[in-house]
py3Dmol code that shows the C-alpha trace and the ligand (Angstrom):
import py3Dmol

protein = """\
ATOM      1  CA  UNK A   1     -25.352  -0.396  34.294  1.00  0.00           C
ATOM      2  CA  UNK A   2     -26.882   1.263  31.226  1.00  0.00           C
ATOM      3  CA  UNK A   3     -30.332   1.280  29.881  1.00  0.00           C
ATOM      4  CA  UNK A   4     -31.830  -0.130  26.082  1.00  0.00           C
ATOM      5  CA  UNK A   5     -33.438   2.356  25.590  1.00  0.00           C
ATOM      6  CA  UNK A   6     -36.065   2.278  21.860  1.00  0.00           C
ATOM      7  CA  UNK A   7     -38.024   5.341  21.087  1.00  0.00           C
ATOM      8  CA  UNK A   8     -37.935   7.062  24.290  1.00  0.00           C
ATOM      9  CA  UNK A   9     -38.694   3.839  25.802  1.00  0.00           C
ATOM     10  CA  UNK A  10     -36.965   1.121  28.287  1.00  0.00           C
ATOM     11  CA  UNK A  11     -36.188  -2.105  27.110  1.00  0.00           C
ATOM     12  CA  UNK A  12     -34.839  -3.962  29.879  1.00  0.00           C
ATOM     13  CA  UNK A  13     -37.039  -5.256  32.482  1.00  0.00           C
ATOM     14  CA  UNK A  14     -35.090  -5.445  35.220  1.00  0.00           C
ATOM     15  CA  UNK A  15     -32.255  -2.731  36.616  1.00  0.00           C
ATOM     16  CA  UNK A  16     -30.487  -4.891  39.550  1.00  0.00           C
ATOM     17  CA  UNK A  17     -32.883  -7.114  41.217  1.00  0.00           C
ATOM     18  CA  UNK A  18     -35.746  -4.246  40.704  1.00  0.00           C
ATOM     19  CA  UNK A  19     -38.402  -4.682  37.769  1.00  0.00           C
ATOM     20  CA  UNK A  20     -38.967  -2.158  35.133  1.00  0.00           C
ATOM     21  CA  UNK A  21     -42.667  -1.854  34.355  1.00  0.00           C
ATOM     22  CA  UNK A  22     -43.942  -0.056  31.283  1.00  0.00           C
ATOM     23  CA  UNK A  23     -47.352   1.974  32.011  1.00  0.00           C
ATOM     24  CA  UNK A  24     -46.791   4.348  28.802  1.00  0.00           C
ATOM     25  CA  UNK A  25     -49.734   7.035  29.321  1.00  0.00           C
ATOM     26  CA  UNK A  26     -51.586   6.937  26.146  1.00  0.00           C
ATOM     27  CA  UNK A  27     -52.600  10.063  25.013  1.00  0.00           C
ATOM     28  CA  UNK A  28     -56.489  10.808  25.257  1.00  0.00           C
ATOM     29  CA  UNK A  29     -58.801  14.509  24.785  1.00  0.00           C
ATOM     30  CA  UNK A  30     -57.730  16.936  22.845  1.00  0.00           C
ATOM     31  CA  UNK A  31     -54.501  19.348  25.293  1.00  0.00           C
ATOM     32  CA  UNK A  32     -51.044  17.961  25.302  1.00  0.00           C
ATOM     33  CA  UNK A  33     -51.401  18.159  29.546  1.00  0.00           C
ATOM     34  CA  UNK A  34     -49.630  14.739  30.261  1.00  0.00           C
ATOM     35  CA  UNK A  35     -48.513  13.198  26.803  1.00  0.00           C
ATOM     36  CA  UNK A  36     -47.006  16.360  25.417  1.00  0.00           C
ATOM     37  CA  UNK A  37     -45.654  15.465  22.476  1.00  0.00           C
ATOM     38  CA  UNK A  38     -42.971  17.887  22.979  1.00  0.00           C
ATOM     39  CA  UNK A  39     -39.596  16.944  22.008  1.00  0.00           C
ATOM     40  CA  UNK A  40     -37.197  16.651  24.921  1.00  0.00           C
ATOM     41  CA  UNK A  41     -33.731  18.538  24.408  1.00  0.00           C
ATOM     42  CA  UNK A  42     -30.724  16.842  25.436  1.00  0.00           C
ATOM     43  CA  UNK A  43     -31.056  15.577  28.486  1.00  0.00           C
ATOM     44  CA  UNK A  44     -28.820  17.498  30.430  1.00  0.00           C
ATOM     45  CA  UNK A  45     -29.456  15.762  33.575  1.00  0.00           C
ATOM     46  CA  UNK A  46     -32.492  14.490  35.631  1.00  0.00           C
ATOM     47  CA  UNK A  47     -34.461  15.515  38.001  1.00  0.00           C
ATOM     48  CA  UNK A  48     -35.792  14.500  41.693  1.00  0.00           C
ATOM     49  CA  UNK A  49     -38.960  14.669  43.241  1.00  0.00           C
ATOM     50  CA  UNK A  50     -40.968  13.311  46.035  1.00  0.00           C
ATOM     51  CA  UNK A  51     -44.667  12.989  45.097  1.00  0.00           C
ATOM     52  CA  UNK A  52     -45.736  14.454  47.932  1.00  0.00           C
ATOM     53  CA  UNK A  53     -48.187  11.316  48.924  1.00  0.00           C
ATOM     54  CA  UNK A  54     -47.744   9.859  51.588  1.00  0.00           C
ATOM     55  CA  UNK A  55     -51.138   7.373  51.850  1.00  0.00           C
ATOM     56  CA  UNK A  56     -49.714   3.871  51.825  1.00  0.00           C
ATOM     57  CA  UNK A  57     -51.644   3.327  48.820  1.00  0.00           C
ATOM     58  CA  UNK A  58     -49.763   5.446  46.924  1.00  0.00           C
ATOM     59  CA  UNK A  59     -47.208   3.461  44.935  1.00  0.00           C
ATOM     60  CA  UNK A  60     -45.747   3.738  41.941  1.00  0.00           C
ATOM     61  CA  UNK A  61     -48.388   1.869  40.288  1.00  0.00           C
ATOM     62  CA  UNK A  62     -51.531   3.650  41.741  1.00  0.00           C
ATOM     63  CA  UNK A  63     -49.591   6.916  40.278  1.00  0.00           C
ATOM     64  CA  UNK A  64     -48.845   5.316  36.990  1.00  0.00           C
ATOM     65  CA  UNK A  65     -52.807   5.205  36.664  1.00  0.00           C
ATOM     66  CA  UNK A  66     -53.686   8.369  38.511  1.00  0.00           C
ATOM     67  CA  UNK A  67     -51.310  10.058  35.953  1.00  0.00           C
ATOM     68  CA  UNK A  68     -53.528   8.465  32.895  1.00  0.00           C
ATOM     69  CA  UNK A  69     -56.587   9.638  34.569  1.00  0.00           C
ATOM     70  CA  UNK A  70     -55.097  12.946  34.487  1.00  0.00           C
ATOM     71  CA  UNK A  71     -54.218  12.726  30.712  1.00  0.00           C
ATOM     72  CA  UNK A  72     -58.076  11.819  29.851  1.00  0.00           C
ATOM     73  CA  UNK A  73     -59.310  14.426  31.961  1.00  0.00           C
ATOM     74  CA  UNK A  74     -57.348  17.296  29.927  1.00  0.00           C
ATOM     75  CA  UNK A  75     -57.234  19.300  33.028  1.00  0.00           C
ATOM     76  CA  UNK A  76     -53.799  19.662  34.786  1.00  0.00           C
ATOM     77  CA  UNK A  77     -50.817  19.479  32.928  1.00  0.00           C
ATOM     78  CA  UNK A  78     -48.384  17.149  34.708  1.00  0.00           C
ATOM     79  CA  UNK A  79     -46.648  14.391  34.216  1.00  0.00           C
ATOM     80  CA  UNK A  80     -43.439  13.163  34.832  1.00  0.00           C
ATOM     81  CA  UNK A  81     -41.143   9.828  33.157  1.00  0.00           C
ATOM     82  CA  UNK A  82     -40.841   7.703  35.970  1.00  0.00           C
ATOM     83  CA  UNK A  83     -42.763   6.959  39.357  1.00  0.00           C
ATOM     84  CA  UNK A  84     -40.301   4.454  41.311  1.00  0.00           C
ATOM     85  CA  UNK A  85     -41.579   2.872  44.819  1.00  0.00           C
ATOM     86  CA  UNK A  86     -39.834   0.080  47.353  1.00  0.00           C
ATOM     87  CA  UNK A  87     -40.605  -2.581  44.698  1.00  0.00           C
ATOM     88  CA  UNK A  88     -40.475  -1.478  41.044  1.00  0.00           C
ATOM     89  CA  UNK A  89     -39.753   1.496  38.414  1.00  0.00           C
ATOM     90  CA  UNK A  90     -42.195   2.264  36.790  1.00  0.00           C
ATOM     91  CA  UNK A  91     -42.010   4.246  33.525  1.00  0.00           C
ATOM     92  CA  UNK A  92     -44.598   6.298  32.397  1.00  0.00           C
ATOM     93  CA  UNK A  93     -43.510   9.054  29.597  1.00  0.00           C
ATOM     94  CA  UNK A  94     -41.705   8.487  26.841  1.00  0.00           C
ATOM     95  CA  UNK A  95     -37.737   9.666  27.721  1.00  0.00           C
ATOM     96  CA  UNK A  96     -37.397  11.472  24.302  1.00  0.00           C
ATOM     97  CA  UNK A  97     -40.682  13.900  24.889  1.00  0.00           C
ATOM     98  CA  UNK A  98     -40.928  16.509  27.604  1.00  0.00           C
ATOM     99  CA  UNK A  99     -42.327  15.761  30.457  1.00  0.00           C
ATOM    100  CA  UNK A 100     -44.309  18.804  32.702  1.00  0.00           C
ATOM    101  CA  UNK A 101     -42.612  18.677  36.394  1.00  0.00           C
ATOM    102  CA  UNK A 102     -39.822  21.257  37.262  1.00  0.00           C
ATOM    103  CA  UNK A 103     -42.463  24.356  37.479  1.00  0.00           C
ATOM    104  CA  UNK A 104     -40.525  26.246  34.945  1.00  0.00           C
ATOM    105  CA  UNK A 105     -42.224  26.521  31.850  1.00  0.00           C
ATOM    106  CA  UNK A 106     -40.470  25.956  28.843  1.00  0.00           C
ATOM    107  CA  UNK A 107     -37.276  26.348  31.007  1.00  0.00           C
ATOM    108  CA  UNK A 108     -34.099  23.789  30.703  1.00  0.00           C
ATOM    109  CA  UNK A 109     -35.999  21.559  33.952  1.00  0.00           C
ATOM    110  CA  UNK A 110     -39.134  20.976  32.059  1.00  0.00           C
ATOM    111  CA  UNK A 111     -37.433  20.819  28.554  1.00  0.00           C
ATOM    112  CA  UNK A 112     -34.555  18.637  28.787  1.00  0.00           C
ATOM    113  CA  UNK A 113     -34.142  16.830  31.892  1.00  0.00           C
ATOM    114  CA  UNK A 114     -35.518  13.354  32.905  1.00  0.00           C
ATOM    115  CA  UNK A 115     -38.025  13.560  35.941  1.00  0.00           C
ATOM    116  CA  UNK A 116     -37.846  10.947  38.512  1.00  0.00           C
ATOM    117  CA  UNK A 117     -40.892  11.005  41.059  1.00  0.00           C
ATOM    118  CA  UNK A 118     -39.967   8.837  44.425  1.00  0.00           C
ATOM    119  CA  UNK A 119     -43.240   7.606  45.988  1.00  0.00           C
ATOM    120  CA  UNK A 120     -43.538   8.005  50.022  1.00  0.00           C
ATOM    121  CA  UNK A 121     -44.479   4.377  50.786  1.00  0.00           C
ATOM    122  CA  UNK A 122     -43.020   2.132  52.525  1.00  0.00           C
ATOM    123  CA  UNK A 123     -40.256   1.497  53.183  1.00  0.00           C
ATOM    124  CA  UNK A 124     -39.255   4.757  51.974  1.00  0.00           C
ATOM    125  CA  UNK A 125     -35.209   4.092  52.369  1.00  0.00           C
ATOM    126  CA  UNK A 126     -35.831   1.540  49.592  1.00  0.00           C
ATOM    127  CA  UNK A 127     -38.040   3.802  47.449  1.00  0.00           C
ATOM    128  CA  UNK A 128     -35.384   6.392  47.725  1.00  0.00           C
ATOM    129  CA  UNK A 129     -32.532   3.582  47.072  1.00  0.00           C
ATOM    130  CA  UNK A 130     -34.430   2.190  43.726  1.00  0.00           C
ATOM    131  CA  UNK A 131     -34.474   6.013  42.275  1.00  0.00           C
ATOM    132  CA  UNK A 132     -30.247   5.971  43.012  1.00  0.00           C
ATOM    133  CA  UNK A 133     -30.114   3.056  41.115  1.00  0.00           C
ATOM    134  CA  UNK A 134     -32.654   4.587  38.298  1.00  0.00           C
ATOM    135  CA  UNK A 135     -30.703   7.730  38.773  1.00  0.00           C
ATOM    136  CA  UNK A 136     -27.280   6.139  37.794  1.00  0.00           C
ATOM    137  CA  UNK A 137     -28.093   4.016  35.299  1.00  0.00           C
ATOM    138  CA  UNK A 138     -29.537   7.062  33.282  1.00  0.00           C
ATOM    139  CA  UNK A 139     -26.878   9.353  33.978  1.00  0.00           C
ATOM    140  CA  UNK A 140     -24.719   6.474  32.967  1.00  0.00           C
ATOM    141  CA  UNK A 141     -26.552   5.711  29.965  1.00  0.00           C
ATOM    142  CA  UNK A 142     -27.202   9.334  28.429  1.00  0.00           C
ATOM    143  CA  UNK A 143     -23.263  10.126  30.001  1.00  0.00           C
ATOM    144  CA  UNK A 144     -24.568  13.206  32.193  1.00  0.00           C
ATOM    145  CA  UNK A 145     -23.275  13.939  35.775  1.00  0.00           C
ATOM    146  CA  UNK A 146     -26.113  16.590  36.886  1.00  0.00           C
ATOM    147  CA  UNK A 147     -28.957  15.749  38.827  1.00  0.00           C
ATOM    148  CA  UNK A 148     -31.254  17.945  40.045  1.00  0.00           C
ATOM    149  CA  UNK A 149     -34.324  19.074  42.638  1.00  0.00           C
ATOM    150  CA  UNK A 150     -37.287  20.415  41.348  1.00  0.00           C
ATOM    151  CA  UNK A 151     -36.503  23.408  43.632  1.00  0.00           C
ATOM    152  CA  UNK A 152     -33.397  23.970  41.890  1.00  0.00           C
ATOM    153  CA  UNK A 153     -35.716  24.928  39.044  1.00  0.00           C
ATOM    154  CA  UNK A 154     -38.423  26.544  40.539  1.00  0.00           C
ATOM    155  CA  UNK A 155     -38.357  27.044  44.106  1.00  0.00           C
ATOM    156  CA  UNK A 156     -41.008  24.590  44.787  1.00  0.00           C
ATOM    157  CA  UNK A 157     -39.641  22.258  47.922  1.00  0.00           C
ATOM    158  CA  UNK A 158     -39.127  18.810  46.273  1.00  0.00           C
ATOM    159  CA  UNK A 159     -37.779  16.136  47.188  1.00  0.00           C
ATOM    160  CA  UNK A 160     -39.383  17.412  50.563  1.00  0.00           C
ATOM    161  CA  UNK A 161     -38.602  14.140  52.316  1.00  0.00           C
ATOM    162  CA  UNK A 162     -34.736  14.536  51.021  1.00  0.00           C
ATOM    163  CA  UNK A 163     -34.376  18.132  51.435  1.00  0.00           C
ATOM    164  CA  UNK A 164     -35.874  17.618  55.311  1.00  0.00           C
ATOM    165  CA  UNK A 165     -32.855  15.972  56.124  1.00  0.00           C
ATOM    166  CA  UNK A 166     -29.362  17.476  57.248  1.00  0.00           C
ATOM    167  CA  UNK A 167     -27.391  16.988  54.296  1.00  0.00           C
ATOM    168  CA  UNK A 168     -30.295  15.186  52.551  1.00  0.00           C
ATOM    169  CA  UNK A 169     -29.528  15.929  48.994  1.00  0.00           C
ATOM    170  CA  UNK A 170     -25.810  16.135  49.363  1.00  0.00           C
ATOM    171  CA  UNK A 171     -26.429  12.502  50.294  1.00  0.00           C
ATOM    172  CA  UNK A 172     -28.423  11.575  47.808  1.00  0.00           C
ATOM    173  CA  UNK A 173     -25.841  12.930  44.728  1.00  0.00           C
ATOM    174  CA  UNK A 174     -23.334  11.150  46.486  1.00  0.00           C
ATOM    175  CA  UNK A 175     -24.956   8.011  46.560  1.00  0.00           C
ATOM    176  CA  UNK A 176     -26.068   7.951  42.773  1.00  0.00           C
ATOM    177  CA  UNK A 177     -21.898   8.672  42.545  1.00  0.00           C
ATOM    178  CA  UNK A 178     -21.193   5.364  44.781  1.00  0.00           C
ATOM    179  CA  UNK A 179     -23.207   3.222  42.421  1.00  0.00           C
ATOM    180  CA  UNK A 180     -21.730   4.695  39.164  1.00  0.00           C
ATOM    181  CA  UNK A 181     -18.392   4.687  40.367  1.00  0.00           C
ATOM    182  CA  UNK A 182     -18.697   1.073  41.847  1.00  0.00           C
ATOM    183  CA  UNK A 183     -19.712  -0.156  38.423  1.00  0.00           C
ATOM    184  CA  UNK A 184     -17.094   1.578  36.540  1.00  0.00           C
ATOM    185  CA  UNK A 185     -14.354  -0.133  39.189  1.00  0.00           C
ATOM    186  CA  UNK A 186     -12.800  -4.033  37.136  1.00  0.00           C
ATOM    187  CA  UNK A 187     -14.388  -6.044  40.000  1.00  0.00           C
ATOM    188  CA  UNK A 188     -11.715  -7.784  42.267  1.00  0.00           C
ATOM    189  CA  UNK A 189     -10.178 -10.839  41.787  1.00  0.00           C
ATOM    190  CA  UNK A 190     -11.518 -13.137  44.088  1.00  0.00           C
ATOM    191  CA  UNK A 191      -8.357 -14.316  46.324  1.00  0.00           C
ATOM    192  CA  UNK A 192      -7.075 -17.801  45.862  1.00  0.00           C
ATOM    193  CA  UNK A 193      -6.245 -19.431  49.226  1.00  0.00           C
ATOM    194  CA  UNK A 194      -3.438 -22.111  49.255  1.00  0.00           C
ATOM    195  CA  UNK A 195      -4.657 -23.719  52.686  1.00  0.00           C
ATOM    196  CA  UNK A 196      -5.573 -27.303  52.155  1.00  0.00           C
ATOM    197  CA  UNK A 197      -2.302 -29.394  53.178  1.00  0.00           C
ATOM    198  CA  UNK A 198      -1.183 -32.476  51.664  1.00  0.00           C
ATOM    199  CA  UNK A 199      -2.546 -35.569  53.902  1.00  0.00           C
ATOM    200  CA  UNK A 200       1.138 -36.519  54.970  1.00  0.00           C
ATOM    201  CA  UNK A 201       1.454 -32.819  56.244  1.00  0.00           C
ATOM    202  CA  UNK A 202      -1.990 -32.252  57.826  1.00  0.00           C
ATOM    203  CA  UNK A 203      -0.779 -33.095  61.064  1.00  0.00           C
ATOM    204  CA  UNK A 204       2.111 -31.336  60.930  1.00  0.00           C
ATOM    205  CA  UNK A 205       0.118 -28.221  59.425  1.00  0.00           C
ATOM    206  CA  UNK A 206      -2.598 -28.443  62.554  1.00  0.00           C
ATOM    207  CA  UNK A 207       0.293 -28.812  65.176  1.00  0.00           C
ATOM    208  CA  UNK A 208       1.791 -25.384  63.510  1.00  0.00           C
ATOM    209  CA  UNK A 209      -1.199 -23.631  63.377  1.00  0.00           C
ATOM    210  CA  UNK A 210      -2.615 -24.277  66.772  1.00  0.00           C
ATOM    211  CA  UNK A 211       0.720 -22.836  68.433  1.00  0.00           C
ATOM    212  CA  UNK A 212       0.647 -20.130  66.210  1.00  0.00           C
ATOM    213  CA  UNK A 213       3.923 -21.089  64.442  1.00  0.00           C
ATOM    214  CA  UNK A 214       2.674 -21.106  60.907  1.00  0.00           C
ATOM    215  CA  UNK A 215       0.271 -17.995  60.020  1.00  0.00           C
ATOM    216  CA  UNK A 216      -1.766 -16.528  57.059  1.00  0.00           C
ATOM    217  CA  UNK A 217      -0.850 -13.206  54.943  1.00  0.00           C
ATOM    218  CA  UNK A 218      -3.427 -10.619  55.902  1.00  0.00           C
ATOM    219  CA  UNK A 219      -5.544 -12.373  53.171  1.00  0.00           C
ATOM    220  CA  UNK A 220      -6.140 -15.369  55.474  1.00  0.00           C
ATOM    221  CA  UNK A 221      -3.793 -17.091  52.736  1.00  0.00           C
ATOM    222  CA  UNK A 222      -1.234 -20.052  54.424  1.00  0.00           C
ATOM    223  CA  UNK A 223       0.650 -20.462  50.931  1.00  0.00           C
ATOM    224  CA  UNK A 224       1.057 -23.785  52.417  1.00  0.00           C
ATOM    225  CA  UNK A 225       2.540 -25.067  48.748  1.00  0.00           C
ATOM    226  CA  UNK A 226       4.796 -21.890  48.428  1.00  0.00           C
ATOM    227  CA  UNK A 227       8.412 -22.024  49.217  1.00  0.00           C
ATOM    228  CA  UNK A 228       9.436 -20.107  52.475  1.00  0.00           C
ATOM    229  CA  UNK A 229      11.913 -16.881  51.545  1.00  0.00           C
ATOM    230  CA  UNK A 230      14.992 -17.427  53.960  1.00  0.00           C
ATOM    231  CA  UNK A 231      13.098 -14.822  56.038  1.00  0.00           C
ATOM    232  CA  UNK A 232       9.792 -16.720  56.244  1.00  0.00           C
ATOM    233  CA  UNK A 233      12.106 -19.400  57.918  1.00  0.00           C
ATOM    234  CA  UNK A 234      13.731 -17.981  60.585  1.00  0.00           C
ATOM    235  CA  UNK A 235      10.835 -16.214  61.791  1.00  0.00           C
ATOM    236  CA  UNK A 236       9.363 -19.775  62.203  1.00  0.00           C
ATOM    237  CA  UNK A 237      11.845 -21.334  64.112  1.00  0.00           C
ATOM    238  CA  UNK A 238      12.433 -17.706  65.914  1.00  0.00           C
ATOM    239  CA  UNK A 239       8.897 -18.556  67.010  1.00  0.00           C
ATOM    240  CA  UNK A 240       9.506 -21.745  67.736  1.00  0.00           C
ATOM    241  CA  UNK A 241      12.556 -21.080  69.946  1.00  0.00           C
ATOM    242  CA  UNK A 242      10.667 -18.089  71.965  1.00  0.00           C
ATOM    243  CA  UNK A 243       8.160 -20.485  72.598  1.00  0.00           C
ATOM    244  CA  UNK A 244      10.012 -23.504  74.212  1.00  0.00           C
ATOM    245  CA  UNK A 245      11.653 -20.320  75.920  1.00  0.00           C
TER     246      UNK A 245
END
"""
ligand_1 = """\
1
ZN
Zn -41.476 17.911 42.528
"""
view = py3Dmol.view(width=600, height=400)
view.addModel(protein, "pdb")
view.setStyle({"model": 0}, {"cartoon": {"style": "trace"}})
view.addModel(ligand_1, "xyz")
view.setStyle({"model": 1}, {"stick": {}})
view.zoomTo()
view.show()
């Protein structure tokens, strides 16, 4: 699906089943070292990390508010647009102003992609799941097919829980494919199964049924109302005649 987005800033407050909180740092001291202020080029694509926290405790939330801390402390300069956990997304930068995560400076990672940070609580399969989802509808949204690891940009290894596994990140691209591709697909037309039989042919219909005389399309679909093709009808009674042998 695709974003609102106003200002930087997502309107919707739900993607899926999965709420969207808003937990905007706002900008405190006097260095740009979480709200930069720094127009964001593009995006070209976004970015993945794992925070790299793996107390229970630390959810999207608790880093939504350990990020603001950061801000009013002026000391490190980090930050990153969205902190997503088993339950919730949680936005946190503005998506039109650069956010500090790739390691690279002014590079193309810091300047114009998105930064997703996956928390490392529990379960993690559906912290990693909700990011997909986040991940998609972006790409979707700002029409951009690259995603990205913060080592891609500088080295640094991040996503560590993806990159850990066999194949980890090749999975993960793929998946954020499945969901865009899935919601790109017309959905299918639910079948419509002609199987209810008139009450002066119900006992007929059972009697054909249980010795396997009359059966479905590979739809589970009798067509019970359709009319029989000449084939159709001899390879009933063919049936019939094998049977009483
Ligand atoms: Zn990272």
């Amino acid at each position: 699906m695709t974003l609102h987005i106003n200002n930087g800033l997502i309107q919707d407050s739900y993607l899926g089943e999965v709420p969207i909180l808003q937990r905007i740092v706002t900008s405190q001291g006097s260095a740009n070292n979480v709200r930069t202020h720094l127009p964001l080029e593009g995006p070209i694509g976004v970015t993945i990390h794992n925070t790299g926290n793996s107390a229970p405790s630390a959810d999207a939330l608790a880093h939504a508010s350990w990020l603001a801390n950061v801000e009013a402390e002026d000391s490190l300069y980090v930050g990153a647009h969205f902190f997503v956990d088993a339950q919730r997304i949680v936005q946190t930068l503005p998506l039109n102003e650069i956010s500090w995560h790739a390691g690279d400076g002014m590079g193309k990672g810091n300047a114009a992609t998105i930064s997703i940070e996956i928390c490392e609580t529990s379960p993690y399969e559906r912290c990693e799941a909700n990011a997909m989802a986040l991940a998609a509808a972006l790409m979707e949204t700002y029409q951009l097919n690259d995603l990205y690891t913060h080592e891609m940009w500088s080295g640094k290894y991040c996503p560590r829980l993806i990159l850990v596994r066999e194949g980890g990140w090749q999975g993960f691209v793929e998946g954020v494919a499945r969901i865009r591709a899935a919601e790109t697909m017309p959905p299918m037309a639910a079948p419509v199964l002609d199987n209810t039989p008139s009450p002066w042919a119900q006992e007929a219909v059972d009697w054909a049924l249980a010795n396997r005389f009359l059966v479905g399309d590979d739809t589970g679909n009798l067509r019970l109302h359709a009319a029989p093709t000449r084939e159709e009808l001899v390879a009933i009674l063919h049936r019939i005649t094998k049977e009483r042998g």
